[in-house]
Structure formats: C-alpha cells, structure tokens
C-alpha positions in Angstrom: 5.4 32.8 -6.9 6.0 36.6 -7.6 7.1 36.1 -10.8 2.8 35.3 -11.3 1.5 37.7 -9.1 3.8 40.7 -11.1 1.7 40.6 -14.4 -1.4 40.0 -12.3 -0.3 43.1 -10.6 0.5 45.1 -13.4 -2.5 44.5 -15.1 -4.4 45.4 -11.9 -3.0 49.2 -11.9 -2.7 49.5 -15.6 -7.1 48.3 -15.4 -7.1 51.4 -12.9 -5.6 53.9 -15.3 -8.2 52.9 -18.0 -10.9 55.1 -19.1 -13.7 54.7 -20.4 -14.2 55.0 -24.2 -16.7 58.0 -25.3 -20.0 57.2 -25.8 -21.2 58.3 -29.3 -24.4 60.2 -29.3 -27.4 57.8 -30.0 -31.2 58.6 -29.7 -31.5 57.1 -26.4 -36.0 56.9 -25.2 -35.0 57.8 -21.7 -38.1 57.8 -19.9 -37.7 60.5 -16.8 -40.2 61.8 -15.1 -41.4 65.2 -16.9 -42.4 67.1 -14.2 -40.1 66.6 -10.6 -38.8 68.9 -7.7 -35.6 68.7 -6.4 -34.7 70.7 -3.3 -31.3 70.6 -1.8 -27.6 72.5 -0.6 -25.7 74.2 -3.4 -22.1 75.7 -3.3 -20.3 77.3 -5.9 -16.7 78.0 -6.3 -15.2 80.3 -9.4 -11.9 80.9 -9.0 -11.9 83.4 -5.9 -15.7 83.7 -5.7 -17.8 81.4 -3.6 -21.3 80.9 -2.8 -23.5 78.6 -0.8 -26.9 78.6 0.3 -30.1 75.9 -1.0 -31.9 75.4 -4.2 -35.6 74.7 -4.9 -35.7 73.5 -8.5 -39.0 72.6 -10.3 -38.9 71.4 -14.0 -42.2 70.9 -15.6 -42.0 69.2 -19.1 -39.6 71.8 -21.0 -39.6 74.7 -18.7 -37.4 74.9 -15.8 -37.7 77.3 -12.6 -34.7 77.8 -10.0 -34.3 79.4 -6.8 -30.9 79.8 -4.9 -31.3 81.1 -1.6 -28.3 82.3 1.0 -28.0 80.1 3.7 -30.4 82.5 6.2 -32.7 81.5 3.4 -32.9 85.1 1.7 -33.8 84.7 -2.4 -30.0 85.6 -4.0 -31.5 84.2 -7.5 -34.1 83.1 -9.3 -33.7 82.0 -12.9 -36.8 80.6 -14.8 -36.2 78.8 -18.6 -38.5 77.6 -21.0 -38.7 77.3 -24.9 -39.0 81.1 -25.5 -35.7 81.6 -23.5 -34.2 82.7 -20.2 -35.1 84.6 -17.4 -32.6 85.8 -14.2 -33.9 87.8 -11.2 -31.4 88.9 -9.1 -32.7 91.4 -5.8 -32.5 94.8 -6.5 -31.4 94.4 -9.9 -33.4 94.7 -13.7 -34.6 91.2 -14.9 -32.4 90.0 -17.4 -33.1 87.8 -20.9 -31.4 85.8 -23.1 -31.7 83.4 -25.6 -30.3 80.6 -23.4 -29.4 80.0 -19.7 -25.6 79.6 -20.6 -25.4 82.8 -22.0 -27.6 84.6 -19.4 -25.8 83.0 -16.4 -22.1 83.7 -18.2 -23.4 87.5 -18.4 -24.7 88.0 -15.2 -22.9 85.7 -13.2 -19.3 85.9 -15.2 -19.5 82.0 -15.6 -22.1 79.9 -17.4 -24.7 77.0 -15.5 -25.4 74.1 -17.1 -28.7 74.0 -16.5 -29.7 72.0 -19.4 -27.5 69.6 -18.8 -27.9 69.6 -15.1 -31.5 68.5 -16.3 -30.3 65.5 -17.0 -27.2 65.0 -14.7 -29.1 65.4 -11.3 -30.7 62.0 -12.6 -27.7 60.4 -13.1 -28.3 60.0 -17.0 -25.8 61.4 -19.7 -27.8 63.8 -21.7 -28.9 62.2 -24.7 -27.7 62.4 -28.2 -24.4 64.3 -27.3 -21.0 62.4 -26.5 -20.3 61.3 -23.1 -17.5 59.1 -21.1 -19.8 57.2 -18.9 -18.5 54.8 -15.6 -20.7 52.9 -13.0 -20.1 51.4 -10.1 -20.7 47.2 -9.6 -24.0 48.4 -9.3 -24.7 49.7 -12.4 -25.3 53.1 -11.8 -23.4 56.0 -13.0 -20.6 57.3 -10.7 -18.4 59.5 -13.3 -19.5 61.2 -16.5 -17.9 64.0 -18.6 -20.3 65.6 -21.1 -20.0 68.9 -23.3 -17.0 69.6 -21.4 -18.0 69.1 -17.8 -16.8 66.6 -15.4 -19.5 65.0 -13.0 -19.1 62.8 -10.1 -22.0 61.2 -8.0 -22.4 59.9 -4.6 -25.0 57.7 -3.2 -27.1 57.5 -0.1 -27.6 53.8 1.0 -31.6 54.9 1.6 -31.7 56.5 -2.1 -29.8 54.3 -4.2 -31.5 55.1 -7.3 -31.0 58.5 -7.2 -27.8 60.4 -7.0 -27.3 62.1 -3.0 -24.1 64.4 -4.4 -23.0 65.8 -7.3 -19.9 67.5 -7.9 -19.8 69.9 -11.6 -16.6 70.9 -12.6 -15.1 72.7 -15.8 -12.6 75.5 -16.1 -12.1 76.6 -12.3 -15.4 76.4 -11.7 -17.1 73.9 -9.2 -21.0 73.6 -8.2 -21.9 70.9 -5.5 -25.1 69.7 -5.3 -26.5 67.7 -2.6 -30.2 66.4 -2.6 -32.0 66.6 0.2 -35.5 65.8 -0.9 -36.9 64.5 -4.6 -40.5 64.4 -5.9 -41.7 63.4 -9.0 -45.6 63.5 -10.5 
C-alpha cells in the first residue's frame, strides 16, 4: 500500500514546487473601468526606511492622482501623472517633474513606485502586453503575479471577492502593502 501512495506523494510536492510558465505579452481588450477611486492603508518598507499612513487614489482615463497621508491624516505626498508627465508634492518642498513616475519617485524618494503598473495590479489583472507569471486560486482569480520585475501577491475579502482586499509589492528590498478599504468605479 505505500509503495502507491509514494509516487502519488511525490508527485503531490514536486506539483507544489511548480511554477507557472510566463505569460507572453499578447494584446489582451481588458475592459476596466476608466475612471475609479480607490482609498485604502499603505505601508512601505526600503531597507531601513518605513512608512505608513492611507492613500486616496483617483485614476481618470490616463491620468492618475495620489495622495499618501501619515496616519494622523497629515498630506506626506501627493503625486499627480498624466500623458505630459509626472508631478510630486512633498510639504515644504519645490514641486518636482519628470518624464515618468518611476524616475520621479526613484529621485525623490530614493526608490521607484510602480504606479503604472499598480494601475493595473490593484485590479488583479497583469498589465497587458508585457510578460507576466500569472497563478489563481480554484476560483479563478489571480493570487500571485510577477511582472517587470515585481512580485505581487493578493488577498481576498469573502464580501469583495472580485476585487483584491491586499496586496503585497515587492522587488529589491523594497515592500509596499496595500490594503483596500473602499472601491468606486463610474
């Protein structure tokens, strides 16, 4: 009898160890909502540095605006992004520009947001025509994706299962935790 359950066995934990192939990039029609709010907790670890506080993020077809706020609910950062570029406002500090939010968040911040991507990501969706490594859950929704060198996992709410509850961004010592604590869409 445990001479049949072995390879049964075996091929149980060798099936765990198994990733999931890359996903090439396709032109996916991904119909999302173009204009939604999402407001929620954030915290941010880089290497010694931490921050927490809440976000109120509105995106609005292609143009994005964030606000990070300390947890006494005191603006630390407001960073706006649309087709003509980047925008951070930090208190008591000159607005700064750039071409992208990668590079302005990298400059000002010393590390880089993925807020393009996060576009995407907070919807549980891989953004499209880049390569991804995609796994779901029995229910078919996405529980692990790594894209353009970030690692995202999701968690679900049993009231919200559509939408992801958590999110948790790594790459490169840096980790941003996202939890959702109220969606909208128009």
């Amino acid at each position: 009898m445990l001479r049949g359950i072995a390879p049964l066995w075996l091929a149980l934990v060798l099936g765990g160890c198994a990733t999931t192939a890359p996903v090439p990039p396709v032109a996916v029609d991904v119909r999302l909502p173009a204009n939604w709010t999402l407001q929620g907790r954030i915290g941010i670890q880089a290497d010694e540095q931490s921050l927490s506080g809440t976000f109120y993020w509105q995106h609005r077809g292609q143009s994005d605006e964030l606000l990070l706020t300390s947890p006494l609910g005191q603006g630390v950062a407001r960073i706006v992004v649309n087709p003509e570029g980047a925008l951070l406002v930090l208190p008591n500090q000159p607005e700064r520009r750039a071409a992208d939010v990668e590079t302005l968040t990298r400059e000002a911040l010393g590390y880089s947001l993925p807020v393009a991507g996060l576009v995407w990501w907070v919807q549980a969706q891989a953004a499209p025509e880049r390569m991804a490594e995609i796994r779901r859950d029995a229910a078919g929704r996405l529980v692990h994706l790594k894209q353009d060198g970030w690692v995202i996992d999701y968690q679900y709410a049993a009231d919200t299962p559509a939408r992801p509850r958590k999110l948790v961004v790594t790459r490169d010592g840096l980790e941003i935790r996202l939890v959702a604590d109220s969606w909208s869409t128009e």
